[in-house]
C-alpha atoms as an extended CHARMM CRD file, in Angstrom:
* protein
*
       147  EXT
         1         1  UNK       CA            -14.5950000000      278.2980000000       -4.7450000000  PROA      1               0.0000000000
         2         2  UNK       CA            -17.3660000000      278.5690000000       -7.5280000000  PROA      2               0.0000000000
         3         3  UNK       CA            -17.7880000000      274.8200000000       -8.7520000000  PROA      3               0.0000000000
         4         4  UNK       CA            -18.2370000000      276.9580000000      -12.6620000000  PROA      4               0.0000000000
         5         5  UNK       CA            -14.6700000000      278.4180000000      -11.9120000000  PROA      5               0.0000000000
         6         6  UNK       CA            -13.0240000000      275.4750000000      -11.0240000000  PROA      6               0.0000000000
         7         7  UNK       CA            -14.8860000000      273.0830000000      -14.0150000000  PROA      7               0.0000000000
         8         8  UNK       CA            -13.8250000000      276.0750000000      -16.2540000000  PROA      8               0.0000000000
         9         9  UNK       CA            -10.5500000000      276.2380000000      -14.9650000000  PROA      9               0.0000000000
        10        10  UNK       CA            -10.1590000000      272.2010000000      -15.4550000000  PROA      10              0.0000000000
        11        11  UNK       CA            -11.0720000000      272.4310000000      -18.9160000000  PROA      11              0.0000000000
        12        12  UNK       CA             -8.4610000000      275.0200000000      -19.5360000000  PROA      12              0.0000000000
        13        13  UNK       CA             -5.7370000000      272.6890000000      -18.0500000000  PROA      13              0.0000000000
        14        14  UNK       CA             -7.1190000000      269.8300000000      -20.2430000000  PROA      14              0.0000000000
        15        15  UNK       CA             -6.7920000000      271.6540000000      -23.3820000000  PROA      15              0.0000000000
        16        16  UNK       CA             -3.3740000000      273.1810000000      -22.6590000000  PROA      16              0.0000000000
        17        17  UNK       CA             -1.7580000000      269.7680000000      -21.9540000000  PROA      17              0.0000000000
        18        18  UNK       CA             -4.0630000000      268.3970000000      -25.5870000000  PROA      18              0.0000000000
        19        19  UNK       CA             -2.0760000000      271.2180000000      -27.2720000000  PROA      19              0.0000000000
        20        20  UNK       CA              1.2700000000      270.6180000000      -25.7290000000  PROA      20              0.0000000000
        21        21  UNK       CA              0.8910000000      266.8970000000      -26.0190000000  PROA      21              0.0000000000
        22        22  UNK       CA             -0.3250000000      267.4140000000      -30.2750000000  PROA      22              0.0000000000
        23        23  UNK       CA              2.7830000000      269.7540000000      -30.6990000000  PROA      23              0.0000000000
        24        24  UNK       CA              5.0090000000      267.4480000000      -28.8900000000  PROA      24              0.0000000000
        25        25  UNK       CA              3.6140000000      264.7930000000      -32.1160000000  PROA      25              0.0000000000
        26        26  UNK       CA              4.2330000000      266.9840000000      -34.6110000000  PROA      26              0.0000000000
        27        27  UNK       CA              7.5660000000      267.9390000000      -33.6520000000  PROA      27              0.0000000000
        28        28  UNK       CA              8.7470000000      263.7580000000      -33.5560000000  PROA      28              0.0000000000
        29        29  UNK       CA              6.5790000000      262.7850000000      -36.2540000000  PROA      29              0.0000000000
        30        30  UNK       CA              8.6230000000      261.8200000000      -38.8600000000  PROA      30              0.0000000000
        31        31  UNK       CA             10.0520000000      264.1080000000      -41.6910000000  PROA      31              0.0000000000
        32        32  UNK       CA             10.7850000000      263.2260000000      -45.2130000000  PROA      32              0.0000000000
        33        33  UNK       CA             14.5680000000      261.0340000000      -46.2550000000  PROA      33              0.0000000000
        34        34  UNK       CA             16.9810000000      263.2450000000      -45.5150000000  PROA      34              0.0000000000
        35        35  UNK       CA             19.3610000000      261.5200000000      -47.5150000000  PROA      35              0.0000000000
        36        36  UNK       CA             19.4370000000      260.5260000000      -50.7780000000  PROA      36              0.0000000000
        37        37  UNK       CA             18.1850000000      257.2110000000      -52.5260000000  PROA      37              0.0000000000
        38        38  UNK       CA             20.8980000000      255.1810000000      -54.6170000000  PROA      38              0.0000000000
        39        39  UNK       CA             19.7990000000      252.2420000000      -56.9540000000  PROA      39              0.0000000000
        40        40  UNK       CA             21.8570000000      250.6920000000      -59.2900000000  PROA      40              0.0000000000
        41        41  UNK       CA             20.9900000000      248.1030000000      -61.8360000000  PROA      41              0.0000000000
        42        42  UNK       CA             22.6030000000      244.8490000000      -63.1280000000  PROA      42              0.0000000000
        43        43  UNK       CA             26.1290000000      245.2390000000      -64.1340000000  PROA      43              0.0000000000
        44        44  UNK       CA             26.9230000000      245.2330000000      -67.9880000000  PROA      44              0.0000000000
        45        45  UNK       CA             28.4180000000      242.2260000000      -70.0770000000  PROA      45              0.0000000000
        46        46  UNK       CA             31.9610000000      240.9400000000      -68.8210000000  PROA      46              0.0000000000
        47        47  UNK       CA             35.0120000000      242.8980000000      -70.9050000000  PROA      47              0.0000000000
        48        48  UNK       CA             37.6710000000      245.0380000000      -69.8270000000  PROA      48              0.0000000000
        49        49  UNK       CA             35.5770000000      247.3010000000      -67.5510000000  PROA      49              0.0000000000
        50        50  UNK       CA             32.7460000000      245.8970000000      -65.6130000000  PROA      50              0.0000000000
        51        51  UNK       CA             30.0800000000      248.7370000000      -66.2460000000  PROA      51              0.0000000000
        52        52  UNK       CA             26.7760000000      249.5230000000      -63.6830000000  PROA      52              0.0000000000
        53        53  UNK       CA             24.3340000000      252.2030000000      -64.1400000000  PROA      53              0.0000000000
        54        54  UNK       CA             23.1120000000      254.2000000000      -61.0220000000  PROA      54              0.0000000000
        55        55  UNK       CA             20.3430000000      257.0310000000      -60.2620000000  PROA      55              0.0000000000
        56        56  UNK       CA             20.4180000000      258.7120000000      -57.0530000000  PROA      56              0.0000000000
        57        57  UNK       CA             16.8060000000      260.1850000000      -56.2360000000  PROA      57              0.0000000000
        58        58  UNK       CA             16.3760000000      262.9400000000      -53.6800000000  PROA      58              0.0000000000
        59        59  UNK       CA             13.0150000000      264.2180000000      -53.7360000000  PROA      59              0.0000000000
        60        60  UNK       CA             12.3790000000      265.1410000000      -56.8470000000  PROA      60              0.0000000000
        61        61  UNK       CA             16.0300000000      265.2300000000      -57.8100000000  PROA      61              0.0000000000
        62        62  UNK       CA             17.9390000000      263.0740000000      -59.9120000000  PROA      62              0.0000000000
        63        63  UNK       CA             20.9880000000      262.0500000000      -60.5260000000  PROA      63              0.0000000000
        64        64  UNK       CA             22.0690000000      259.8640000000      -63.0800000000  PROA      64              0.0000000000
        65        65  UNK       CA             25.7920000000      258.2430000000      -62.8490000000  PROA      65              0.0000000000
        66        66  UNK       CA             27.9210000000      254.9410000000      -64.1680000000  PROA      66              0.0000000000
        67        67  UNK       CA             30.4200000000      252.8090000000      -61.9570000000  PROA      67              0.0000000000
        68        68  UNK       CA             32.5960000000      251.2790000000      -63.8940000000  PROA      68              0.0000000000
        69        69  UNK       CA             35.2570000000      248.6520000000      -61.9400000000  PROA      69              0.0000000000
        70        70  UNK       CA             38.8890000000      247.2980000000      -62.7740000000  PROA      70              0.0000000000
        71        71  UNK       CA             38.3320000000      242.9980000000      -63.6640000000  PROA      71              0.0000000000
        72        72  UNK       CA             42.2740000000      242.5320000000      -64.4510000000  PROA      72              0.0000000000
        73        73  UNK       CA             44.3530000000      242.5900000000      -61.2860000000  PROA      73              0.0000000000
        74        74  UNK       CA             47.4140000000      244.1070000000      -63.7410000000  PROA      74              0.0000000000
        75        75  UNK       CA             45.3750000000      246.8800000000      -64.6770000000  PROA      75              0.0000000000
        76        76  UNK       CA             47.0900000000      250.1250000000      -65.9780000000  PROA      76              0.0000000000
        77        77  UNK       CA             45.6060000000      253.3560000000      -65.3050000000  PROA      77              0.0000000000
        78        78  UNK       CA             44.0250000000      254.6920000000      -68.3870000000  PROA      78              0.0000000000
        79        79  UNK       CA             41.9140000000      257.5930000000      -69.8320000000  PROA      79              0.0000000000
        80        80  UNK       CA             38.5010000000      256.0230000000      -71.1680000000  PROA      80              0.0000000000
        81        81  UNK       CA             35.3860000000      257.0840000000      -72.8810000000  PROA      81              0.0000000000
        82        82  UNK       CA             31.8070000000      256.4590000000      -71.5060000000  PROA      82              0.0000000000
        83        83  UNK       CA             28.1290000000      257.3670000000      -72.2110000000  PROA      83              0.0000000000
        84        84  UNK       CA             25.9010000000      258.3650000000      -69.8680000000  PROA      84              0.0000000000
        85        85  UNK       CA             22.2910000000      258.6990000000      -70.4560000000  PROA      85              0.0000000000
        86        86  UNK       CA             19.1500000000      259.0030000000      -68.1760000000  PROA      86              0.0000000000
        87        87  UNK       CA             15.5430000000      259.7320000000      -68.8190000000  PROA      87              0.0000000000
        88        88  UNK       CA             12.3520000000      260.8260000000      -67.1170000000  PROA      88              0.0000000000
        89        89  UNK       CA              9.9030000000      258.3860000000      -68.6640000000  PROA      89              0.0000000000
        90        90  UNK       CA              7.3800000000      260.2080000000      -70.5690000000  PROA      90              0.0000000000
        91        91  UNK       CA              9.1280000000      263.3260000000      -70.0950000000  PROA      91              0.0000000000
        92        92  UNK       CA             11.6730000000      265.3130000000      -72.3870000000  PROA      92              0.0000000000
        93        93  UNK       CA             14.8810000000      263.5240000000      -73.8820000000  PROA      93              0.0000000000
        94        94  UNK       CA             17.5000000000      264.2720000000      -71.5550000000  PROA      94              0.0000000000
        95        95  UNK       CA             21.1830000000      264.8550000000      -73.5540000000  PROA      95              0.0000000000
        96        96  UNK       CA             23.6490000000      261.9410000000      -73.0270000000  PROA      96              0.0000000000
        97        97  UNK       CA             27.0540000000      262.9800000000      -71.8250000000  PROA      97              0.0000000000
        98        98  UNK       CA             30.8020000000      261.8370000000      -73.1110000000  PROA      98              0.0000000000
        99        99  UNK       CA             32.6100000000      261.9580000000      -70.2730000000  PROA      99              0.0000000000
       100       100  UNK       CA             36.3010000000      260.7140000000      -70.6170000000  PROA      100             0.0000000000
       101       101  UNK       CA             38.1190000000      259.6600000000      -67.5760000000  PROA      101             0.0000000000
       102       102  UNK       CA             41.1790000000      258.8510000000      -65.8560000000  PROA      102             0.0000000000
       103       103  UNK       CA             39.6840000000      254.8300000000      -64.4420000000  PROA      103             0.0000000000
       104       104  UNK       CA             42.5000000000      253.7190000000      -61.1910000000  PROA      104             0.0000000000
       105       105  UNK       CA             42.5830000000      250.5220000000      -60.5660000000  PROA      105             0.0000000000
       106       106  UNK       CA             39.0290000000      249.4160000000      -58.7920000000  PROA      106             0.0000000000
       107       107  UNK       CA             36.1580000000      251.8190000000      -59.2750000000  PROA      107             0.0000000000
       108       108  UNK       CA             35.2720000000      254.5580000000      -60.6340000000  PROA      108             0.0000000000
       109       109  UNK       CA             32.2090000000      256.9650000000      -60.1850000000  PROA      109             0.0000000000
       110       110  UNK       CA             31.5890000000      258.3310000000      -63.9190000000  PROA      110             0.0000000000
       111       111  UNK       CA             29.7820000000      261.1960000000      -64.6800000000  PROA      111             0.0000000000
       112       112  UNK       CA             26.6080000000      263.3480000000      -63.3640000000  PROA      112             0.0000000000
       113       113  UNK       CA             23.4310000000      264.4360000000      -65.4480000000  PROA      113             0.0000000000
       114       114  UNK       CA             21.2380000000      266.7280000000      -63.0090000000  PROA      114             0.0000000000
       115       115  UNK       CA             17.2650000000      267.0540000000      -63.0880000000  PROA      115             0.0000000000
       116       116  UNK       CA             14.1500000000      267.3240000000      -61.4020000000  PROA      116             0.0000000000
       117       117  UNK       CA             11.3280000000      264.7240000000      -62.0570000000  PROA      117             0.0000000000
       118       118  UNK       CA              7.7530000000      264.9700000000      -61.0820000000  PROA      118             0.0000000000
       119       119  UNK       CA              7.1640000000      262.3180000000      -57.4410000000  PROA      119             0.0000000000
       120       120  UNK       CA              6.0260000000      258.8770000000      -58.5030000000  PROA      120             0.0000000000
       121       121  UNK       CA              7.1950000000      259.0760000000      -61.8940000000  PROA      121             0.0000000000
       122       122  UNK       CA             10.1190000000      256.6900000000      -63.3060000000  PROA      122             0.0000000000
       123       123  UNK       CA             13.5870000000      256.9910000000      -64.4180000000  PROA      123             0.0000000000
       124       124  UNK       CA             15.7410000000      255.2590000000      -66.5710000000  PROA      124             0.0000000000
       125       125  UNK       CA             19.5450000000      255.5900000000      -67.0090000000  PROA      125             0.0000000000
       126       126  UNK       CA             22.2310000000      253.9180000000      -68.7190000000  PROA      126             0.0000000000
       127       127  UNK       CA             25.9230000000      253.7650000000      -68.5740000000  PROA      127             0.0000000000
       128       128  UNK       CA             28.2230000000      252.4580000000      -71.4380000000  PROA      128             0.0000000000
       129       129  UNK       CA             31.9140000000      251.8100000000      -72.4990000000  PROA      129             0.0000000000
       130       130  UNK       CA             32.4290000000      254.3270000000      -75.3620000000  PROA      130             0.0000000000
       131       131  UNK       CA             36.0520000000      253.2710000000      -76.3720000000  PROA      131             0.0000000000
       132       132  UNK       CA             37.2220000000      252.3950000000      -79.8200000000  PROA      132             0.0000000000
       133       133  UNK       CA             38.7520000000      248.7170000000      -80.1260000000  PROA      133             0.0000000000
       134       134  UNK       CA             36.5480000000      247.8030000000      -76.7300000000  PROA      134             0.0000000000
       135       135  UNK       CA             33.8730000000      245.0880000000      -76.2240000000  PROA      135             0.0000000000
       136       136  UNK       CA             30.5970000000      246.9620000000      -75.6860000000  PROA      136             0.0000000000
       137       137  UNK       CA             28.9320000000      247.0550000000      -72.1000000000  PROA      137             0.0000000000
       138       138  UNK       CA             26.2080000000      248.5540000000      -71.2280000000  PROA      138             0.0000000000
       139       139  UNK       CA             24.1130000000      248.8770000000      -68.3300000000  PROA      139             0.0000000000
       140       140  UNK       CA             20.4920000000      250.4220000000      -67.3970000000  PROA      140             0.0000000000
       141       141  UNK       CA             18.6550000000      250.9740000000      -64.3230000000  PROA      141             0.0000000000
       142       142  UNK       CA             15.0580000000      252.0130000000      -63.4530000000  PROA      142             0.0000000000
       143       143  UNK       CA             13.8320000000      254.1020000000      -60.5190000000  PROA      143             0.0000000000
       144       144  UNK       CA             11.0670000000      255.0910000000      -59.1960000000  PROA      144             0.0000000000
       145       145  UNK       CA             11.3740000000      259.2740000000      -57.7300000000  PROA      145             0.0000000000
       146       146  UNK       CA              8.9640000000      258.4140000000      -54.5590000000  PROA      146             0.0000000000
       147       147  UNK       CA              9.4860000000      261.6600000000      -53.3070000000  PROA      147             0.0000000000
């Protein structure tokens, strides 16, 4: 056999198994989160409802939400009234919402404000009692959308 053929033919080989072996990298490098990011700040003051403001960050989508939890073990069902507010910081004001709900006793996921935020910019969300004859609590949180 020619020694050109079979140094040619070599070379071939070695670049076919450098191609399979790249493509088999890129196929198990990794991918972006697939699931979303949840961070939730330091709960509100002590009262009838203990109050904690969350953002949930996928991509470049956020979510802005309040927990609010049960601290009487004789606790009644009852509707109550919240705020929920969350901001893109140095973007456009983002409208609060009023959400009134039916709180069991434990906790409660309350409300949902929806929007897109550029990657590495910050969030900022809060999540407050709204209920004439209450003590006020409020709580914030801060996140960064990492993308």
């Amino acid at each position: 056999m020619d020694p050109m053929k079979s140094l040619a033919a070599v070379a071939v080989a070695a670049a076919t198994l450098a191609a399979l072996a790249t493509g088999q990298e890129a196929v198990a490098a990794p991918t972006a989160p697939t699931g979303p990011v949840i961070t939730c700040g330091t709960p509100g003051a002590p009262g009838t409802l203990l109050t904690r403001a969350c953002v949930e960050v996928t991509g470049n989508q956020v979510r802005f939400y309040g927990i609010a939890a049960t601290t009487h073990s004789g606790w009644q069902p009852q509707q109550v009234g919240f705020t929920v507010s969350g901001t893109v910081v140095g973007g456009a004001p983002i409208a609060p919402i009023n959400p009134t709900v039916l709180v069991q006793a434990g906790t409660t996921s309350v409300g949902s404000i929806v929007t897109t935020a550029p990657c590495g910019s910050t969030v900022s969300g809060s999540f407050s009692v709204n209920q004439w004859g209450w003590p006020p609590s409020t709580a914030t949180v801060s996140a960064v959308v990492s993308c």
